[in-house]
VEXKEDO-246802 format. One record per residue: x, y, z of N, C-alpha, C in turn. Coordinates in steps of 0.02 Angstrom, whole numbers, plus 50000, padded with zeros to 5 digits. Layout:
! VEXKEDO-246802
XYZXYZXYZ;...
***
This chain:
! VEXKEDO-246802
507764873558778507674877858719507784885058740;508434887758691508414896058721507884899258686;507834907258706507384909858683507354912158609;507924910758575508254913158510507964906358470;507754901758501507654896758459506964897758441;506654892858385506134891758356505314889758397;505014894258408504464895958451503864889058417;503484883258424502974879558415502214885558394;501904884158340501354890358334500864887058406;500704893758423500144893958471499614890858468;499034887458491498374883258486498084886558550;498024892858559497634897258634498174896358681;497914893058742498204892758803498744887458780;499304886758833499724881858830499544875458850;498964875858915499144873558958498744867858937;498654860558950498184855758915497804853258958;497204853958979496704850459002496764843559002;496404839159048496154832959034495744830858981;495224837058974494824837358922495054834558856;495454840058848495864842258785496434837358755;496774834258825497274831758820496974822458800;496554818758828496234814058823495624812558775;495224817458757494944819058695494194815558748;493594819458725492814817258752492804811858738;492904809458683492644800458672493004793458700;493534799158734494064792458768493884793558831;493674799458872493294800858934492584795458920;492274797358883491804794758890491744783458907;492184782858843492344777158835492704772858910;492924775958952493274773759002492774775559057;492364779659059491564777559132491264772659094;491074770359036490864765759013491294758159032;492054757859030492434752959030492504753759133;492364757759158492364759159221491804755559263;491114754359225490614750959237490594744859249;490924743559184490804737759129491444732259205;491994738459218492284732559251492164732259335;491784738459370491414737659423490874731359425;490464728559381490164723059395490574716559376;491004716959313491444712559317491784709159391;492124712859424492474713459481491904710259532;491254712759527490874708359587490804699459580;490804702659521490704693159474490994690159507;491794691659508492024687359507492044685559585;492154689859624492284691759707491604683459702;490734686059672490474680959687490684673459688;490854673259613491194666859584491854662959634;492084668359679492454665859712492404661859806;491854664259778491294661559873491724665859904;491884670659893492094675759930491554679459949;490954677559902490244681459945490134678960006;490274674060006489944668260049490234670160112;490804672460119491204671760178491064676660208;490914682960169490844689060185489904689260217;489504683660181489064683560225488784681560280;489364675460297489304673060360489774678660411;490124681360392490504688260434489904692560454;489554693360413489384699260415488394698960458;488394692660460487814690860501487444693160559;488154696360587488354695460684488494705660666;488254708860606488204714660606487744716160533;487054713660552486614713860501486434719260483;486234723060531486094730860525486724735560458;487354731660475487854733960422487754734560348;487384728260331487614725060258488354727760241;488704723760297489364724160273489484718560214;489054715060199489384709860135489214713060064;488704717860069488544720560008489034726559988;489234730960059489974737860054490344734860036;490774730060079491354726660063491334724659995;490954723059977491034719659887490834726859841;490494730259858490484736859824491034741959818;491454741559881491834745659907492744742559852;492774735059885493344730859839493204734159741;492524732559741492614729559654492634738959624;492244742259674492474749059651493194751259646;493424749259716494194750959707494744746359624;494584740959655494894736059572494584741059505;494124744259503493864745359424494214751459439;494064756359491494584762959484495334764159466;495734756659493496484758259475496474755059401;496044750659372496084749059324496014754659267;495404756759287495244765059236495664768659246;496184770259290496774776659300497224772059261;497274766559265498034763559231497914763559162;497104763559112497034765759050496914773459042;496624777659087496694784659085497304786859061;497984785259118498444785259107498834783959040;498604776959008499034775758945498804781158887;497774785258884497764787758846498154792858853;498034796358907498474803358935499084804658886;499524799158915500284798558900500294800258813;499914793558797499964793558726499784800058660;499154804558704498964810358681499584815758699;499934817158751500394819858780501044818258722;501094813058703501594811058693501604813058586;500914813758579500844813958511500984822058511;500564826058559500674833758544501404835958541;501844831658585502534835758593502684832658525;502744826458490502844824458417502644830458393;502084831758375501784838558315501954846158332;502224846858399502484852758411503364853558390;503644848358401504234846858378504244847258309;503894843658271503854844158190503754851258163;503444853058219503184862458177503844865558197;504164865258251504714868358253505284865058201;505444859458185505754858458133505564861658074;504914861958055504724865857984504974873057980;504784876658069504954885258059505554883958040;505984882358075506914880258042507034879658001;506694876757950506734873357879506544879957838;505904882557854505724891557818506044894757821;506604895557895507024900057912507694899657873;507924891457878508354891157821508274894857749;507654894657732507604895157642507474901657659;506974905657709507104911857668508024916257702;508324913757735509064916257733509274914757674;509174908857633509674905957588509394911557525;508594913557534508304916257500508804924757487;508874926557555509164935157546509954934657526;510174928757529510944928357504510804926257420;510254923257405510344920957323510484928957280;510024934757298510274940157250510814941357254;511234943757278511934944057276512444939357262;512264932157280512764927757247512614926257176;511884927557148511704925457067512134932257054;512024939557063512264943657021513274940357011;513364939557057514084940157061514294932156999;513804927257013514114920756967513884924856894;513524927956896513314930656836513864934556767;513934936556825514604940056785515314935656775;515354931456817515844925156803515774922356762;514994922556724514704919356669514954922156603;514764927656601514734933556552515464932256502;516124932456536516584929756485516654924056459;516444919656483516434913856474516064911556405;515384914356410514764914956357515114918556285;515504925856316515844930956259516474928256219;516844925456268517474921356240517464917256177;516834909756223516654905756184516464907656123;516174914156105515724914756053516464916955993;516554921256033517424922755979517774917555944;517834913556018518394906855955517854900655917;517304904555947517014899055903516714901655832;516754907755810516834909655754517314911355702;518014909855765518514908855711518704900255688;518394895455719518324889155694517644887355647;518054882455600517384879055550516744876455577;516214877255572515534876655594515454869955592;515874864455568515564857155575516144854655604;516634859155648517204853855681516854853655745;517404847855784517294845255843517294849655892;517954856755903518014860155943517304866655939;517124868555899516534872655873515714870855921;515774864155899515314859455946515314858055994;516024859156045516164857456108516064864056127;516204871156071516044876156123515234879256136;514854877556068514204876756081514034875356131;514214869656145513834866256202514224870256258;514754873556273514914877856332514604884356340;514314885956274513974893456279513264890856300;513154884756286512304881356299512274880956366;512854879156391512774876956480512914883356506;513294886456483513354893856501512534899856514;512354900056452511514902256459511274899656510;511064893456501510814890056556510734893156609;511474890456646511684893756691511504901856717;511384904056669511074909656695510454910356671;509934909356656509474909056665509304903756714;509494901056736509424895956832509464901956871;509904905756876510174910056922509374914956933;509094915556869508654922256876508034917456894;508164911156887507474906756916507314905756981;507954904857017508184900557080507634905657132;507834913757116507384915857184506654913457174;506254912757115505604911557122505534902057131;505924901157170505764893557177505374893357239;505334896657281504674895257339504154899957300;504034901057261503444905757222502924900457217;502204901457228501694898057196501354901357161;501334907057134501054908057069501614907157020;501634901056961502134902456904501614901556857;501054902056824500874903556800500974900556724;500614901556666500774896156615501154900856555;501574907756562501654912356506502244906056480;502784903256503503204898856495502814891756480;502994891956419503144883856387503474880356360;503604874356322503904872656291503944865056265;504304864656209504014856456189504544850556206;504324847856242504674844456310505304839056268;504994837356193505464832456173506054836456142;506114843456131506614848356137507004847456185;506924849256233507134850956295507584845756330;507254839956310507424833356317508194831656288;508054831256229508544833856173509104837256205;508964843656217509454848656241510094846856316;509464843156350509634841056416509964834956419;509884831456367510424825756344511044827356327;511044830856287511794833356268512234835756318;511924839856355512274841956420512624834656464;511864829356471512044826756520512584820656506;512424818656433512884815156402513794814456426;513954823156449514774824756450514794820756529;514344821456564514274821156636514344811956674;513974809256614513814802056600514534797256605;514624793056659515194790256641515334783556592;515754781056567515594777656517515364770056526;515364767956600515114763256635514194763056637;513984768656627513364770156619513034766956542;512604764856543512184767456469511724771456469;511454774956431511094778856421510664777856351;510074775856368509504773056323508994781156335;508894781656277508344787556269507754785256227;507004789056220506484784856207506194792156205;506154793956140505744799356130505174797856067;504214798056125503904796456070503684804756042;503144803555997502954808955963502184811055997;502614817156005502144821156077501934829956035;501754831055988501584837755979501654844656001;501254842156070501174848056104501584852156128;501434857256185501844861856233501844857756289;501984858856341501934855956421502114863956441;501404867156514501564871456535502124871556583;502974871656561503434872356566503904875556546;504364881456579504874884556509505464879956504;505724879756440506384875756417506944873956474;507074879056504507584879356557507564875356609;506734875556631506384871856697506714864856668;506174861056620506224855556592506954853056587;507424857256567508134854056557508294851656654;508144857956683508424856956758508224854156772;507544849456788507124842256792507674837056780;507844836056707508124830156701508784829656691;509074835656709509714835456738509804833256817;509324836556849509434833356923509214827256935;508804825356901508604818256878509294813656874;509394813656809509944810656789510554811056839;510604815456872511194816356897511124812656968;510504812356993510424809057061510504801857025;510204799056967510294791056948511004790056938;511384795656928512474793656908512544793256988;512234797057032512624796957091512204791057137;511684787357107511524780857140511944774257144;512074773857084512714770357043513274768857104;513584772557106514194773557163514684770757095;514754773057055515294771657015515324763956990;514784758156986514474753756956514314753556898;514254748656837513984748356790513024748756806;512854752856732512194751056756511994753656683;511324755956691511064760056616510294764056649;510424768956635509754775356632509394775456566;508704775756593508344776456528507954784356552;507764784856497507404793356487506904792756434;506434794556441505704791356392505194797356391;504784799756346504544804656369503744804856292;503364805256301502784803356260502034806156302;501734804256239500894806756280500734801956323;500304804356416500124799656455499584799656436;499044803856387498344802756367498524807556313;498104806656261497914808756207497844816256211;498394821456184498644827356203498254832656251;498204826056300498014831956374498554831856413;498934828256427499654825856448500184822256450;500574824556461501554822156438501784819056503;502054814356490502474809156535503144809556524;503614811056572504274808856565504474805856602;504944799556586505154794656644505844795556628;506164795656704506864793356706506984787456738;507364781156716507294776156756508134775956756;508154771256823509104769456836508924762756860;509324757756837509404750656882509954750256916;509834756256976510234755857019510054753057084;510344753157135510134751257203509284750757230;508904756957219508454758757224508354761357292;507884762857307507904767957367507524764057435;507684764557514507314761957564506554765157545;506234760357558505374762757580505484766257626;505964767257669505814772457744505954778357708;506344780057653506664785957638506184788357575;505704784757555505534787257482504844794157505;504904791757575504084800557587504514804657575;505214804657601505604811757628506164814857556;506194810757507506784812257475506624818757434;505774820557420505934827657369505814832557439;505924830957525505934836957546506664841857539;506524848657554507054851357547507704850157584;508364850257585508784850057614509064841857637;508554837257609508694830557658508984827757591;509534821557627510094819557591510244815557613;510594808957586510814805657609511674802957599;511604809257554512494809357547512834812657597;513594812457605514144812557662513914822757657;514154824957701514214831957728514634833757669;514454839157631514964840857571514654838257511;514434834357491514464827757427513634831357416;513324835557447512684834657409512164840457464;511674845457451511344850057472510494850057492;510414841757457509734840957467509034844457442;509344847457394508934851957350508774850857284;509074847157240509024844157183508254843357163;507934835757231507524833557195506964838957224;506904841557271506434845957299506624851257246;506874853457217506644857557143506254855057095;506534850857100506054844257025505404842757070;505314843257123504324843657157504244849857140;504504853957167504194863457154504124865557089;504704865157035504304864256962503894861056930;503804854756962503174850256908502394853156968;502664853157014502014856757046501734863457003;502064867957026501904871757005501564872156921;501894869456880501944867756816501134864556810;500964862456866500114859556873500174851856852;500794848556872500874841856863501004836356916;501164834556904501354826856964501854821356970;502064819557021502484813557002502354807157018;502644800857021502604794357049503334793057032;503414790757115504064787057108503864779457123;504434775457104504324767157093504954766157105;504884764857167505734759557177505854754057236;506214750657244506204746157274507034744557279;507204741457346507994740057385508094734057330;508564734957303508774729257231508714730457169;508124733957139507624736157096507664742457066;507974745957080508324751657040507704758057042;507724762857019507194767957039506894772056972;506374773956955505914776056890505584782256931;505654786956926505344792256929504864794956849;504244796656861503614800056798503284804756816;503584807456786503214816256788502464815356731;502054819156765501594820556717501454828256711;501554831256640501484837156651500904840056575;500344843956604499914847156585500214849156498;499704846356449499724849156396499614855956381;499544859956356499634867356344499164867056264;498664868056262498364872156223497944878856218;498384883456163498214889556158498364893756261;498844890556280498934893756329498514890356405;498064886356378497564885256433497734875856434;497924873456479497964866156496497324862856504;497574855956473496674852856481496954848756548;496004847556573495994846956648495954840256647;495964835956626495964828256612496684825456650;496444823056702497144821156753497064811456724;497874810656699498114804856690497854799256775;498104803656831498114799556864498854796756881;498994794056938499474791956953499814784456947;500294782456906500424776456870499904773956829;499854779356793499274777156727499694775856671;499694768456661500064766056594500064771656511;
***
């Protein structure tokens, strides 16, 4: 490791004791197992009339009690290499766990270091897409007031000035995505949003797909703003098209009260592949992917954790290798600004 690389946080000294390194109760536990196999060891020496021999030896030098050393001296030695050969395995194994958790912390600084670089390049690349935006939004709006308000092209450009907004309001979101205060001034009524985020995702949808939607009647707010909510189940949806691999299949999207207007559920489900159990701890961390170099940034679903977190909600994923994958958000009702504290709970029907 050069010196430019990622430093392990400090815990005092470097250096690890036996103490420290083997822990008191495994010291302790091994003079106990040290005992336990010092009389063992005579046992058996007895059991073996190996006393016996050693007492007729030792007759012709009585003054010695060489039969009582010799068997003290053997069963001590047998219980000592025995206790170093389990000393040893704790040692190793404690040794072997710290360099694990020192390694992991240095992967994490890397991982901080990544986001806040990616962090001092986002102002300058949002201003600049921003303005790439700007005609796009102005254009659209022109020819779409020189076309009739109920044609097809009018509607296609709607929806380009819709993804257009969007789009920039993401841009002015993106830096506060490692933020933990977001706070509840943003809301919105999720079966909107839903709505909104369909239409988008609909163009995106290939026609091998179905797309089943399930919107019950939900009242409330969810402390969420519109924008968040659409980017949820856009990256949603978009990770279930790219499970697919270009397969028939069908996505569902469902979204209703998980309790009686203290909280909102939204499910996205795909009967696609479904995901390894080895991979389902790691998939909302940041940056991890399991698509080719190019094809994907690993950031998607680790946005969709940082907004429903923050948002004061939760998720459960459900999937299984064959079995296709259901992700459920639960997100905090919003009354008069203040969320009720009544937690659904996790896979609460």
């Amino acid at each position: 490791m050069t010196a430019s690389g990622p430093q392990a946080p400090s815990h005092g000294s470097d250096s690890i004791s036996l103490w420290q390194a083997v822990g008191r109760d495994t010291l302790i536990r091994i003079g106990l197992l040290f005992s336990l196999l010092s009389a063992s060891v005579v046992a058996l020496l007895i059991e073996a009339d190996l006393f016996d021999r050693f007492y007729t030896f030792s007759r012709a030098h009585e003054d010695w009690e060489l039969d009582e050393i010799v068997l003290a001296l053997v069963g001590g030695m047998v219980a000592m290499g025995l206790s170093a050969l389990v000393l040893a395995y704790h040692l190793a194994r404690r040794i072997s766990d710290q360099i694990a958790q020192r390694l992991a912390a240095e992967r994490r600084l890397a991982e901080g270091r990544k986001l806040r670089s990616m962090g001092a390049l986002l102002g300058g690349v949002s201003h600049s897409i921003s303005n790439h935006l700007q005609p796009i939004m102005t254009l659209s709006a022109l020819v779409q007031d020189d076309l009739a308000a109920d044609s097809d092209q009018a509607r296609d450009l709607q929806r380009i000035r819709q993804a257009a907004d969007g789009a920039c309001q993401i841009l002015r979101r993106v830096l506060n995505f490692s933020h933990q205060d977001h706070g509840l001034s943003d809301t919105c009524r999720l079966t909107e949003a839903l709505r909104s985020a369909v239409e988008l995702a609909v163009t995106a949808i290939p026609s091998s797909i179905r797309l089943d939607l399930e919107i019950g009647d939900m009242p409330g707010h969810v402390a969420l703003a519109a924008i968040d909510a659409e980017v949820i189940i856009l990256n949603l949806v978009s990770n279930a098209i790219d499970a697919f691999g270009g397969r028939a299949g069908t996505i569902r999207i469902a979204c209703g009260d998980a309790g009686p207007g203290t909280w909102a559920r939204l499910t996205v489900a795909d009967s696609g592949p479904g995901i390894p159990a080895e991979l389902q701890e790691r998939i909302f961390e940041p940056f991890f992917t399991t698509k080719a170099v190019g094809q994907g940034t690993g950031l998607g679903l680790s946005e969709v954790y940082g907004l429903v977190t923050r948002a004061g909600g939760h998720l459960d994923l459900r999937s299984a290798a064959g079995e296709g994958t259901e992700v459920v958000i639960y997100l905090p009702v919003v009354d008069s600004g203040v969320p009720q504290s009544q937690s659904p709970g996790k896979g609460e029907p």
